[in-house]
Backbone as a chain_set.jsonl record, in Angstrom:
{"seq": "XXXXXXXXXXXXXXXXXXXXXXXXXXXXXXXXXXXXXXXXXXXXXXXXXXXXXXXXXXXXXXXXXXXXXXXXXXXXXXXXXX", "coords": {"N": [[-102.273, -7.415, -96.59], [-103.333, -5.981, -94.45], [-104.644, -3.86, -95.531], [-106.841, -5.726, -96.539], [-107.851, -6.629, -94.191], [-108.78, -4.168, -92.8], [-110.42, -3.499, -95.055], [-112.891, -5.239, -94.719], [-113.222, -5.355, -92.261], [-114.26, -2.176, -92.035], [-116.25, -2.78, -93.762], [-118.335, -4.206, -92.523], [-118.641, -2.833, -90.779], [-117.711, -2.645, -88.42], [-116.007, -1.145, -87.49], [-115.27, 2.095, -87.297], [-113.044, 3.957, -89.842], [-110.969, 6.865, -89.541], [-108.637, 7.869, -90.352], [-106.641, 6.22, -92.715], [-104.234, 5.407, -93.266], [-103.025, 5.108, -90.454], [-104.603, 3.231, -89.491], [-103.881, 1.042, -91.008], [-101.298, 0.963, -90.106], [-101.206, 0.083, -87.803], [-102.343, -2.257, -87.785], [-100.939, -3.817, -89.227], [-98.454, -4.013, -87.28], [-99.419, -5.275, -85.645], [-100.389, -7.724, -86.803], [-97.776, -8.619, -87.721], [-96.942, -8.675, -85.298], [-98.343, -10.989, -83.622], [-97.554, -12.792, -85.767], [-94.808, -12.996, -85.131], [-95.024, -14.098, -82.361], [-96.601, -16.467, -82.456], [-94.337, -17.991, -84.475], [-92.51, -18.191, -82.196], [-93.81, -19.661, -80.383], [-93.707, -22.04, -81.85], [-91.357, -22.498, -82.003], [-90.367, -23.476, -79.099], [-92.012, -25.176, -79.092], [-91.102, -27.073, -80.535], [-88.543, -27.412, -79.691], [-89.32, -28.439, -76.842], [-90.103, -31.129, -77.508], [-87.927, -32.137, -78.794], [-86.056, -32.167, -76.42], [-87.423, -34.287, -75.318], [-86.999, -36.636, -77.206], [-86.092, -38.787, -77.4], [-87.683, -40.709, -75.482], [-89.951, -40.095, -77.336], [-89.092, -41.454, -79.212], [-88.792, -44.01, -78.521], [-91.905, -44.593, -77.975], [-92.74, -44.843, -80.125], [-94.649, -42.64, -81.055], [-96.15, -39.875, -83.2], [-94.261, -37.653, -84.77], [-95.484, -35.476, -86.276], [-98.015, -35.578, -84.832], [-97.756, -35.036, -82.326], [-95.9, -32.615, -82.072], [-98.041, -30.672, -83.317], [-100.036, -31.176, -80.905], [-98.492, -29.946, -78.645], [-97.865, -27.382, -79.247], [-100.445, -26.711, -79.617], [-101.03, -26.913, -76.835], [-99.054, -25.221, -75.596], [-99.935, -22.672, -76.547], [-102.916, -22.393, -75.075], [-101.881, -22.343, -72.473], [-100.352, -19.809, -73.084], [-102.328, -17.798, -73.753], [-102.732, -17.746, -76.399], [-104.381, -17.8, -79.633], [-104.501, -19.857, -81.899]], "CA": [[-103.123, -8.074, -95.633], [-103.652, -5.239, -93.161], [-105.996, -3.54, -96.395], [-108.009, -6.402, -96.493], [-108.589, -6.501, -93.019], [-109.238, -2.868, -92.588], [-111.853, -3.021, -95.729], [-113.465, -6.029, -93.919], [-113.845, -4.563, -91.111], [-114.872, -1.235, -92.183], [-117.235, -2.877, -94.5], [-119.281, -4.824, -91.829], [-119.362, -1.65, -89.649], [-116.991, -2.456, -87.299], [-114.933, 0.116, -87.171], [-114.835, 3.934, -88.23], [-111.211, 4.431, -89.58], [-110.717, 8.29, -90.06], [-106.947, 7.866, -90.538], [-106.314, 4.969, -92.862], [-102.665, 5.314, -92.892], [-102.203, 4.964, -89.377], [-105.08, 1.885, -88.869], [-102.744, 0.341, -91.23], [-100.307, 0.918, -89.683], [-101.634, -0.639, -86.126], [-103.199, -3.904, -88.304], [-99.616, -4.171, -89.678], [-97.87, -3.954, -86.286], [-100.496, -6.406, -84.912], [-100.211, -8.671, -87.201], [-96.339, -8.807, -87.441], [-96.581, -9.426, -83.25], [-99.063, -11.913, -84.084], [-97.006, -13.994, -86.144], [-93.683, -13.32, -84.105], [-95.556, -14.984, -81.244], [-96.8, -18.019, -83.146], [-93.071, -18.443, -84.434], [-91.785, -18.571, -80.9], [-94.334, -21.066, -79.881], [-93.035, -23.316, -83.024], [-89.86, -22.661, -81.57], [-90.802, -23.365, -78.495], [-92.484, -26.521, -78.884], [-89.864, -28.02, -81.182], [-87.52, -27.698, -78.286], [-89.918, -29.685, -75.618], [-90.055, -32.486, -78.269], [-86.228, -32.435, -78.924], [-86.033, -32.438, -74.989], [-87.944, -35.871, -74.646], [-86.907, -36.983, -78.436], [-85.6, -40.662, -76.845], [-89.39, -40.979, -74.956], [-90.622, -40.052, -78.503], [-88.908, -42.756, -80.426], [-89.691, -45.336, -77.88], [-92.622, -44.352, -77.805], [-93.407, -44.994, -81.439], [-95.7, -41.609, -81.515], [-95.53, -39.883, -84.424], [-93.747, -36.187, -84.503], [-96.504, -34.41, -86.482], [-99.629, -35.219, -84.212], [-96.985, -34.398, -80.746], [-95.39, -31.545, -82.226], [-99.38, -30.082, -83.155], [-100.348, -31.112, -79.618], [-97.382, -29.318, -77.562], [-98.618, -26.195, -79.457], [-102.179, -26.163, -78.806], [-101.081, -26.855, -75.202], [-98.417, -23.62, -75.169], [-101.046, -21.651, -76.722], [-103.595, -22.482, -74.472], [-100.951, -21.857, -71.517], [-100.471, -18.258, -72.894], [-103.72, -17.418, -73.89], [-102.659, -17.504, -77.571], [-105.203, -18.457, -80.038], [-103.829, -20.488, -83.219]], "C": [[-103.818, -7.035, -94.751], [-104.602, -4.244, -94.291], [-107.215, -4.128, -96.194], [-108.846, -6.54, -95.173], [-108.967, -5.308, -92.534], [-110.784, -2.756, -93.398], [-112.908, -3.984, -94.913], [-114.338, -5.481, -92.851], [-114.656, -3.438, -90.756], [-116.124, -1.635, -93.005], [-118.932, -3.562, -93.648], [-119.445, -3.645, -90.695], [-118.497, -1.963, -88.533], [-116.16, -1.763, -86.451], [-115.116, 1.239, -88.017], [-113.684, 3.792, -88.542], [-111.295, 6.04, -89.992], [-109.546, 8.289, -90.606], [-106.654, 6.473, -90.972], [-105.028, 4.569, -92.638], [-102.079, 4.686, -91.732], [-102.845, 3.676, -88.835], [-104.519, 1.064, -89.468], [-101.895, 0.071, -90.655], [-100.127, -0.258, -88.342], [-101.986, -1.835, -86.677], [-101.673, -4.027, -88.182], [-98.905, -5.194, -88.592], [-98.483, -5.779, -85.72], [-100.214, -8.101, -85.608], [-98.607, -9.455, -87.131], [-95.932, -9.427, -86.066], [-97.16, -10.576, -83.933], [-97.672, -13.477, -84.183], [-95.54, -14.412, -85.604], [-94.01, -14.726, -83.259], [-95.842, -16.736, -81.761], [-95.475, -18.309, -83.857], [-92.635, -18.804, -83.158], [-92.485, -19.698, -80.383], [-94.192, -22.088, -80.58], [-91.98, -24.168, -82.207], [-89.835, -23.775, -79.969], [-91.496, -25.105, -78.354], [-91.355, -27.85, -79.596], [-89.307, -28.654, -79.974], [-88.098, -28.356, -77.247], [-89.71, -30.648, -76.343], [-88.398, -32.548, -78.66], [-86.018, -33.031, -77.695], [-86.484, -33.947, -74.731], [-87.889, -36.634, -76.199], [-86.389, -38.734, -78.109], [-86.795, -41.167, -76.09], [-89.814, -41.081, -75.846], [-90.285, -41.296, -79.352], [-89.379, -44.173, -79.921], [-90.426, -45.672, -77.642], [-93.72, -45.226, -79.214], [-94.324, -43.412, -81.645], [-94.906, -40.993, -82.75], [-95.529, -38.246, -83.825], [-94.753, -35.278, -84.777], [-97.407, -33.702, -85.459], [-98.472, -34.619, -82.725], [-96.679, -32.961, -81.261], [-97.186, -30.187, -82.018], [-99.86, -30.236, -81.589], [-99.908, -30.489, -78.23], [-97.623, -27.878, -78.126], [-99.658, -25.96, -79.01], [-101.852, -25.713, -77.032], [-100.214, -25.526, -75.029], [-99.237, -23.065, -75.236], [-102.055, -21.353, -75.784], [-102.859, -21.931, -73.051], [-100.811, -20.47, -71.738], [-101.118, -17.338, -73.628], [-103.276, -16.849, -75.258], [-103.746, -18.205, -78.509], [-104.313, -18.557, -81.683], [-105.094, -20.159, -84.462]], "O": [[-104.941, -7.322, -94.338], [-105.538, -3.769, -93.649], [-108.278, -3.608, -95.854], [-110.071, -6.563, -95.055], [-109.699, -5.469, -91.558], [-111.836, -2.294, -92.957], [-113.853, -3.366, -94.422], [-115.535, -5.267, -92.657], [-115.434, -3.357, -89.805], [-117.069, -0.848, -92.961], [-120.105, -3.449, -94.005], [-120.344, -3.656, -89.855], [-118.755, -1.283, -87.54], [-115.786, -1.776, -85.278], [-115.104, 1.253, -89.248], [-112.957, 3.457, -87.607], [-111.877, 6.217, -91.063], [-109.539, 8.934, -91.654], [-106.441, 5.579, -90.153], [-104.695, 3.594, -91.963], [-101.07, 3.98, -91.726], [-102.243, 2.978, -88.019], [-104.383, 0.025, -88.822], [-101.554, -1.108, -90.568], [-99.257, -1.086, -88.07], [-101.923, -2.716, -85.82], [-101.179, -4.322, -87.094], [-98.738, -6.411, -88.669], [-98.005, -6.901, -85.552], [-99.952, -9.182, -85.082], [-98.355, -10.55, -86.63], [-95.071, -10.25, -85.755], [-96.498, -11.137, -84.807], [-97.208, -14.378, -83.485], [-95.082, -15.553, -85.561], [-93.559, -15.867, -83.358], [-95.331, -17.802, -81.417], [-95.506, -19.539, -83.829], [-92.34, -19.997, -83.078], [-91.856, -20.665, -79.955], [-94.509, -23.167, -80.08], [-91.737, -25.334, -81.895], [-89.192, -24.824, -79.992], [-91.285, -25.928, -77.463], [-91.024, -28.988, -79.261], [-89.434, -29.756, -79.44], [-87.276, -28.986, -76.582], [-88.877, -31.371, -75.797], [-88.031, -33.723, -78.684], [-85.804, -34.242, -77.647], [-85.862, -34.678, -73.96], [-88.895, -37.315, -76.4], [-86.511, -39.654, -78.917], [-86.824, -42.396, -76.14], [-90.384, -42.17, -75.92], [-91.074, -41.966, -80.018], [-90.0, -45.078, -80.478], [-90.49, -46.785, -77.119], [-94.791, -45.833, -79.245], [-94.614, -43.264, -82.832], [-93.792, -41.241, -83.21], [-96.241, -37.711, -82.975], [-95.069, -34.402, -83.971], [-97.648, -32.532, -85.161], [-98.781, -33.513, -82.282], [-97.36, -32.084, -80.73], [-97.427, -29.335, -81.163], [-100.067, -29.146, -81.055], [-100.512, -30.453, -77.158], [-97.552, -27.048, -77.22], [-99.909, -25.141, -78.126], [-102.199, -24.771, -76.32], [-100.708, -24.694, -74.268], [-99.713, -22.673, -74.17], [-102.234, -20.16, -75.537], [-103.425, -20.96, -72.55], [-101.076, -19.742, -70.781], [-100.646, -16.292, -74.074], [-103.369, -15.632, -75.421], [-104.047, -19.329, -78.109], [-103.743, -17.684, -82.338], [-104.92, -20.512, -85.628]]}, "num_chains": 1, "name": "protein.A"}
């Protein structure tokens, strides 16, 4: 992944890389945070909807569209973009 986005990038001019090795290296990194972060906000949202899981049933809503909606809203809270 961190190739493709290097040739990408280098291909539209966005970037010089002199040192591919090491802009690999930094996509890599980046990306790896990346998807940490969007795990924890999974996590993260699960657990609010567990938290009010007896509101939810009485609710009738359905888990998918809440679960998707308690994300956007973390994300948006810490200036993560999905």
């Amino acid at each position: 992944m961190a190739d493709a986005i290097l040739k990408r990038l280098s291909t539209r001019r966005i970037i010089e890389c002199k040192d591919e090795a090491a802009a690999r290296a930094a996509v890599r990194q980046v990306v790896i945070a990346n998807i940490a972060l969007e795990e924890r906000l999974d996590l993260d949202a699960r657990q609010l909807l567990l938290e009010h899981a007896k509101a939810i049933k009485e609710s009738g809503a359905e888990y998918r569209q809440l679960l998707g909606k308690v994300k956007e809203k973390l994300a948006r809270e810490r200036g993560f973009i999905l």
